[in-house]
C-alpha positions as CSV (number, residue, x, y, z in Angstrom):
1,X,-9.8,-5.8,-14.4
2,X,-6.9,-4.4,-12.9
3,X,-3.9,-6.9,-12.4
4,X,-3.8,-7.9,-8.7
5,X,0.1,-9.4,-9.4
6,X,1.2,-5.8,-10.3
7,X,1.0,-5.0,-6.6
8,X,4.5,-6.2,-3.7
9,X,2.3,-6.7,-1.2
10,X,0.2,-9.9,-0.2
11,X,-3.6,-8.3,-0.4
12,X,-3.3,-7.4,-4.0
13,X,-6.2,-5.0,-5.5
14,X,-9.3,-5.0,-4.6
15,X,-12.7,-2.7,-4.7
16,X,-15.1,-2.0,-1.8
17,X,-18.6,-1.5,-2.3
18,X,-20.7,0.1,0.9
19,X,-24.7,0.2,0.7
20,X,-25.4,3.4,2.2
21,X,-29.1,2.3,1.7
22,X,-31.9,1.4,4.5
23,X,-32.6,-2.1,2.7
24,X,-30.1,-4.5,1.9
25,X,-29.0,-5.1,-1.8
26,X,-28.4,-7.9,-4.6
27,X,-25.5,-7.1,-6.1
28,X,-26.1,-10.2,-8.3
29,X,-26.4,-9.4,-12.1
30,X,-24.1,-5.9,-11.5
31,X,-21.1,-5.0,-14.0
32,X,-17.9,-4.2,-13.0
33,X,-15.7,-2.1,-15.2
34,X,-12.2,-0.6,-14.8
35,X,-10.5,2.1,-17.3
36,X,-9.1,-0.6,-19.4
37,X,-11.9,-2.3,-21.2
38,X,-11.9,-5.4,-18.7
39,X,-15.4,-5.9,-16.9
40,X,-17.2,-8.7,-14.5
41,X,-20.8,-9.6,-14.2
42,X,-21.4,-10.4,-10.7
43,X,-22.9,-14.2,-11.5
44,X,-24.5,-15.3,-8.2
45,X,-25.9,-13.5,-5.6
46,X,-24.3,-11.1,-3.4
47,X,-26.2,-9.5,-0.5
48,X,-24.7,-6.2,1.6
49,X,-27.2,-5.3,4.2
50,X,-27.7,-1.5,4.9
51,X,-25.1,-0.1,6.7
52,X,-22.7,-2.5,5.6
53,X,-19.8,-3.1,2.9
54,X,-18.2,-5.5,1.1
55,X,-14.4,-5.6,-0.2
56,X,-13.2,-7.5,-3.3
C-alpha cells in the first residue's frame, strides 16, 4: 500500500469506501490493491450500511 509516512501532515493516506447500495455490505474478505504491487485482504468483518461510508 501506499506509504502513509511519505505525507507532512498528521492524517497520513487513507481510502474511502461509500456503499451507494440500498442494503448494507461486508466488506470482509475484499482485496485492496494500489499501483505498486502491495494489496490487503480485509480479515474480519467490516459493515457500511447504505447510504454510508467508511475512511481508511
Amino acid at each position: 500500500m501506499a506509504n502513509p509516512q511519505a505525507i507532512n501532515d498528521d492524517l497520513g493516506e487513507f481510502i474511502e469506501i461509500a456503499n451507494v447500495d440500498a442494503v448494507r455490505v461486508n466488506l470482509q474478505g475484499w482485496r485492496l490493491v494500489d499501483g505498486g504491487n502491495h494489496s490487503h485482504v480485509i480479515a474480519t468483518d467490516l459493515w457500511i450500511e447504505p447510504g454510508a461510508y467508511r475512511a481508511f
